[in-house]
C-alpha positions as a printed Julia matrix, in Angstrom:
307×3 Matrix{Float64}:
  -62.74  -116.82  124.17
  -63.01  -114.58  127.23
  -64.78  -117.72  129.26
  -61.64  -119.62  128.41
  -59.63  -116.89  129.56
  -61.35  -116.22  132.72
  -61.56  -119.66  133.42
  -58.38  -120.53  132.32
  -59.24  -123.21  130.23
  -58.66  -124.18  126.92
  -61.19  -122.47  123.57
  -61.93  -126.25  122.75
  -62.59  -127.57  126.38
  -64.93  -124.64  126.65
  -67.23  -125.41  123.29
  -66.82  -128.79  124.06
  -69.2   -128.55  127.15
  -71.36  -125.83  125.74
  -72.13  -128.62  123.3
  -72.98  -131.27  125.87
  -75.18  -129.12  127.94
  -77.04  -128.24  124.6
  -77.76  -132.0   123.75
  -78.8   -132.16  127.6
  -81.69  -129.49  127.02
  -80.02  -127.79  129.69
  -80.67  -123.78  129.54
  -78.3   -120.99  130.19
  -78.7   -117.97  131.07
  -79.59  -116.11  127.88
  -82.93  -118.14  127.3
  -84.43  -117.62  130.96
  -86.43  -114.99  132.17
  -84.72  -111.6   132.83
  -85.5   -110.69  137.03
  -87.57  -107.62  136.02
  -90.85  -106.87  137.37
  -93.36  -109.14  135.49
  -95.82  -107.21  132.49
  -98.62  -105.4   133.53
  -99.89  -106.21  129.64
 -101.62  -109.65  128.0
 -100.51  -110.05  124.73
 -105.01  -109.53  124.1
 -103.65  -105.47  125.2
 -101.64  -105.42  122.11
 -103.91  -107.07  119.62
 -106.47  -104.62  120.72
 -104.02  -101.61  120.19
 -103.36  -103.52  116.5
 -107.16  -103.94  115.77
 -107.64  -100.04  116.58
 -105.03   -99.13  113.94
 -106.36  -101.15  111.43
 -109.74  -101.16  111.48
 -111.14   -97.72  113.57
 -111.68   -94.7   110.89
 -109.49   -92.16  112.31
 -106.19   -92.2   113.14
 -103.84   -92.23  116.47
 -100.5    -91.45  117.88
  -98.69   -92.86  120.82
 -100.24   -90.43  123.39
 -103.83   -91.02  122.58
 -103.56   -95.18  122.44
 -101.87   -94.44  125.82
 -104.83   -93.4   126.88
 -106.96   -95.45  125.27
 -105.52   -98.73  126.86
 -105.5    -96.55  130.29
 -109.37   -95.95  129.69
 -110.68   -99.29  128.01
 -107.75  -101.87  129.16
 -106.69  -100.68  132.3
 -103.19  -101.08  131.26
 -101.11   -98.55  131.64
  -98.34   -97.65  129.29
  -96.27   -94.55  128.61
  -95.78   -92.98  125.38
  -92.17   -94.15  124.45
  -92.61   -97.99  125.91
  -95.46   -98.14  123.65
  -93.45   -96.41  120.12
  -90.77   -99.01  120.88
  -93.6   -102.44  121.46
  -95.44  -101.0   118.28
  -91.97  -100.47  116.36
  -91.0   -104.01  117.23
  -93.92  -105.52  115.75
  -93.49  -103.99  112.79
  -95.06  -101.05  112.81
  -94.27   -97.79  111.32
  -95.16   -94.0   111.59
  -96.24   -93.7   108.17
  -98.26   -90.57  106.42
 -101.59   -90.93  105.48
 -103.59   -90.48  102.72
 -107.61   -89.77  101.64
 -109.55   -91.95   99.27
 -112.49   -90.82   97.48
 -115.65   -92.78   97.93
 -116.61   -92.58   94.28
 -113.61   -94.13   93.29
 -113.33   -95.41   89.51
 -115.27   -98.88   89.06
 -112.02  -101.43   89.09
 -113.11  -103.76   85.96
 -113.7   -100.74   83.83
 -110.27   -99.43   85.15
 -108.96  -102.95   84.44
 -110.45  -102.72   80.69
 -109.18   -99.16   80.03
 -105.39  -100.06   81.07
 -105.55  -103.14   79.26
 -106.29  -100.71   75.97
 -103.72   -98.32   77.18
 -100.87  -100.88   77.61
 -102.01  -101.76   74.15
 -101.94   -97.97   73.19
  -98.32   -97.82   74.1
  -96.7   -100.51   72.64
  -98.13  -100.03   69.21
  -96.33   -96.52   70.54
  -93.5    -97.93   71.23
  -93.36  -100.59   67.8
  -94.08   -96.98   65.82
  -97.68   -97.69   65.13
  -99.13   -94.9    66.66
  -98.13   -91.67   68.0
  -99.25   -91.43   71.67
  -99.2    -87.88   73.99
 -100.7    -87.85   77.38
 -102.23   -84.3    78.29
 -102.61   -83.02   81.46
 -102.72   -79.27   83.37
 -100.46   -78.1    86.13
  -99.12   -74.78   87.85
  -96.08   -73.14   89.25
  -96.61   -69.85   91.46
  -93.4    -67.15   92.47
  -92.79   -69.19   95.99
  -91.92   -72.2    95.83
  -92.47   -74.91   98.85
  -90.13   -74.56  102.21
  -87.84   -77.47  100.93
  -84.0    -78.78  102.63
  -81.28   -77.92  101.82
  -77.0    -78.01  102.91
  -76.34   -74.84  105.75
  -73.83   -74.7   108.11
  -74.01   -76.15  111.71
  -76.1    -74.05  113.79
  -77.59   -71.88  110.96
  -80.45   -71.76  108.91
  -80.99   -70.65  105.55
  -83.99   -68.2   104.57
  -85.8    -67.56  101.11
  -86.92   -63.71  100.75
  -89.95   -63.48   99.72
  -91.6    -61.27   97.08
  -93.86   -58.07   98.2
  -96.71   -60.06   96.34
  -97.56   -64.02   95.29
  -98.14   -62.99   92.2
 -100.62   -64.7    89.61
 -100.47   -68.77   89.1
  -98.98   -70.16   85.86
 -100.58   -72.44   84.62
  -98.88   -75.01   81.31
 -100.82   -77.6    79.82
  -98.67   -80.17   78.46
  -98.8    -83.59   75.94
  -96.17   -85.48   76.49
  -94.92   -88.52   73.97
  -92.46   -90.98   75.89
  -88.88   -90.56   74.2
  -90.32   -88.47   71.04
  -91.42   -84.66   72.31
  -93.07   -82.39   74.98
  -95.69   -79.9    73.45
  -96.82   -77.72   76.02
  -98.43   -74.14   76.42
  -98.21   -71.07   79.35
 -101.23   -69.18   80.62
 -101.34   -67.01   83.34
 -104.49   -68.19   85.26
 -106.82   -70.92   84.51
 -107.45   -72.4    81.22
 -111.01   -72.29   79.49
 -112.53   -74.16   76.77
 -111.1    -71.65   73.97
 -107.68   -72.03   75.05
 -108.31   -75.92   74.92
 -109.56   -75.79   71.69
 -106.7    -73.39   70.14
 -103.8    -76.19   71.95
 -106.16   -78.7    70.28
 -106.13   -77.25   67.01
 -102.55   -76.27   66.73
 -102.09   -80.57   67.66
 -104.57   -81.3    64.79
 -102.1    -79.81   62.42
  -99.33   -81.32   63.76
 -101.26   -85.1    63.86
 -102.06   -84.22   60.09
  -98.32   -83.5    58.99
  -97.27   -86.63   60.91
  -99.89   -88.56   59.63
  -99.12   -87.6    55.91
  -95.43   -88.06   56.59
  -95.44   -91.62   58.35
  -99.48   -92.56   58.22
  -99.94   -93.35   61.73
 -102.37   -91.58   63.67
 -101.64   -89.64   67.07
 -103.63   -90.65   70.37
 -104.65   -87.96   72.82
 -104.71   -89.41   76.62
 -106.64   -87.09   78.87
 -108.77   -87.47   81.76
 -112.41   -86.69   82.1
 -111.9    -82.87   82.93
 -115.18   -80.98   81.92
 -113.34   -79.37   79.27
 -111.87   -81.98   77.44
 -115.78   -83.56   76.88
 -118.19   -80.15   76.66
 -120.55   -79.91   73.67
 -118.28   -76.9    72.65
 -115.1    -79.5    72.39
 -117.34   -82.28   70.97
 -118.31   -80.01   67.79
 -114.39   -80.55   67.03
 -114.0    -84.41   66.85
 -115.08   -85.14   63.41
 -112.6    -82.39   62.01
 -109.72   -83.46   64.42
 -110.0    -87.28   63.6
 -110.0    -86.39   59.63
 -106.74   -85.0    60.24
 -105.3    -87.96   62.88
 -106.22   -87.11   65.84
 -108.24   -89.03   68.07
 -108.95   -89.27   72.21
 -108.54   -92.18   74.61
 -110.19   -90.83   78.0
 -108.96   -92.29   81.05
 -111.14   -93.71   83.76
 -111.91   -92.02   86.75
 -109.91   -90.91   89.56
 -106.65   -92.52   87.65
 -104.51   -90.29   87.46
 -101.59   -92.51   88.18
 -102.39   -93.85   84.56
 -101.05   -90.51   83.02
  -97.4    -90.61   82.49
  -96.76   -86.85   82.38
  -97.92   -86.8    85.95
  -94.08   -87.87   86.36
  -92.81   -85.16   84.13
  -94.48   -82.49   86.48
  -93.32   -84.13   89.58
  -89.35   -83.88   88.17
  -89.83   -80.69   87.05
  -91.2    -79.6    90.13
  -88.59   -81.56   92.16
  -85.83   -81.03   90.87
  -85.39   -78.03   88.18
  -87.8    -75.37   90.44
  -88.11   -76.22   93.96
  -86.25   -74.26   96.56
  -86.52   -70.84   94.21
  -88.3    -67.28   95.05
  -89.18   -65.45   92.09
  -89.11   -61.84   91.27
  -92.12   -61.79   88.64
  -94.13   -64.44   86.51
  -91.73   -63.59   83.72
  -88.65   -64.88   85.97
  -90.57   -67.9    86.54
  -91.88   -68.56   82.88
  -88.42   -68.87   81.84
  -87.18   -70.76   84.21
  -90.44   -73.34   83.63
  -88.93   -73.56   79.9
  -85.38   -73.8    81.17
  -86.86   -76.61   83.34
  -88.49   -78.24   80.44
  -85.58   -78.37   78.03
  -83.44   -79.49   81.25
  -85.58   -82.63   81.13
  -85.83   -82.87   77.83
  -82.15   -82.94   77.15
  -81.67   -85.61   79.74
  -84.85   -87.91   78.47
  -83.69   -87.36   74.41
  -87.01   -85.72   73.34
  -87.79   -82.62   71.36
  -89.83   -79.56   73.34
  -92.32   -77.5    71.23
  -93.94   -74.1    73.01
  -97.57   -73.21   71.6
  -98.47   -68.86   72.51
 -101.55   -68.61   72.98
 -101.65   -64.93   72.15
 -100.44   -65.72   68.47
 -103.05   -68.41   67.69
């Protein structure tokens, strides 16, 4: 022990009176005050900063609750001091995020993943053949991402002379079984719904003769997937095994190819400039068999121009 040494005193004569003084209740110097100028804060300043954050509808960085203790406190505090206080209270600069006010009523949200939890493990027991559908788009440039350059350099994406059109792929996804999914250039309309529809029907209908279980649709409550034009359809789709569970709401965390879009986004596209929308169809499919090689599943491409 360095007190030892500098005292020149034995480790164990040492401990032995660090002991004594601690069944004493006498203090050393590491629990008394430091000789710093005393706070210019009440622990009130800092509950106020806390009830700000949490309760005022906006939000606020370091400079502006600097100056709002400066202006309703009288306490003054620069911008760092305060990071560090706020940090050591456990506090963190965190993103934020928007929530509708409309937002799905909870107990019918409650109901509806109760049936869906149901939904997939009769899935899952081979029961049932379940596909969540949902719409998404690529375009030519792909989000400024990171990526490995050298010290003091910076790598840079050329981009194309145009943006070029969005593509757009709706896709039904069955966990572990297959990836259906079809390529549009622009938005999809009710037609093109009902021809991805139709060419599902006939797959539902082989399956169903083949195995006799019935495949589940899960979609959300897009316009298109519930207009009078779709409805006419029902009756014929759910003679040949096809039927619809809509989801509730503003859930779109319930839809499990939501994560399919987000790794295929991630990680088999991002960080690429494409040439043309045919460089970036095939590299969508590339993408798609990517993930389906690595998640055991079978990938089936519907063209729309041959329906």
């Amino acid at each position: 022990m360095k007190i030892a040494q500098y005292k020149g005193k034995s480790p164990h004569t040492v401990r032995y009176c660090f002991h004594r003084w601690k069944k004493r209740g006498m203090e050393g110097l590491w629990e008394k005050m430091g000789r710093g100028r005393k706070k210019k804060w009440k622990e009130d300043d800092l509950v106020y900063v806390e009830k700000c954050l949490e309760e005022d509808s906006r939000t606020y960085n370091a400079a502006q609750l600097a100056r709002k203790l400066a202006t309703e406190r009288k306490v003054v505090f620069s911008q760092d001091r305060l990071r560090k206080i706020l940090k050591a209270r456990g506090w963190v600069w965190k993103r934020t995020r928007y929530k509708k006010t409309n937002c799905a009523d909870p107990q019918v949200k409650l109901a509806k993943k109760a049936d869906l939890d149901w939904l997939f493990w009769a899935h899952s027991a081979g029961e049932i053949r379940l596909k969540f559908l949902d719409e998404s788009g690529f375009a030519l440039w792909s989000p400024v991402s990171y990526t490995y350059a050298r010290l003091g350099e910076q790598k840079v994406l050329e981009q194309t002379k145009r943006r070029g059109k969005r593509l757009n792929i709706r896709g039904l996804y069955s966990v572990g079984v297959s990836f259906d999914y079809g390529l549009k250039l622009g938005s999809f309309k009710g037609d093109t719904y009902i021809k991805l529809l139709e060419w599902q029907a006939q797959l539902a209908a082989q399956h169903f003769e083949k195995t006799g279980e019935i495949t589940v649709i899960v979609q959300d409550n897009h316009p298109i997937h519930t207009s009078k034009q779709v409805r006419e359809y029902w009756d014929k789709w759910q003679q040949q095994g096809l039927f619809f569970f809509q989801l509730p709401k503003y859930s779109s965390e319930m839809n499990l190819i939501a994560t399919e879009w987000h790794q295929l986004k991630t990680h088999e596209l991002a960080g690429q400039i494409f040439p043309d929308e045919d460089d970036l169809a095939i590299a969508v499919k590339q993408g798609i068999e990517a993930r389906a090689q690595k998640g055991g599943y079978e990938t089936h491409c519907f063209k729309f121009n041959s329906a």
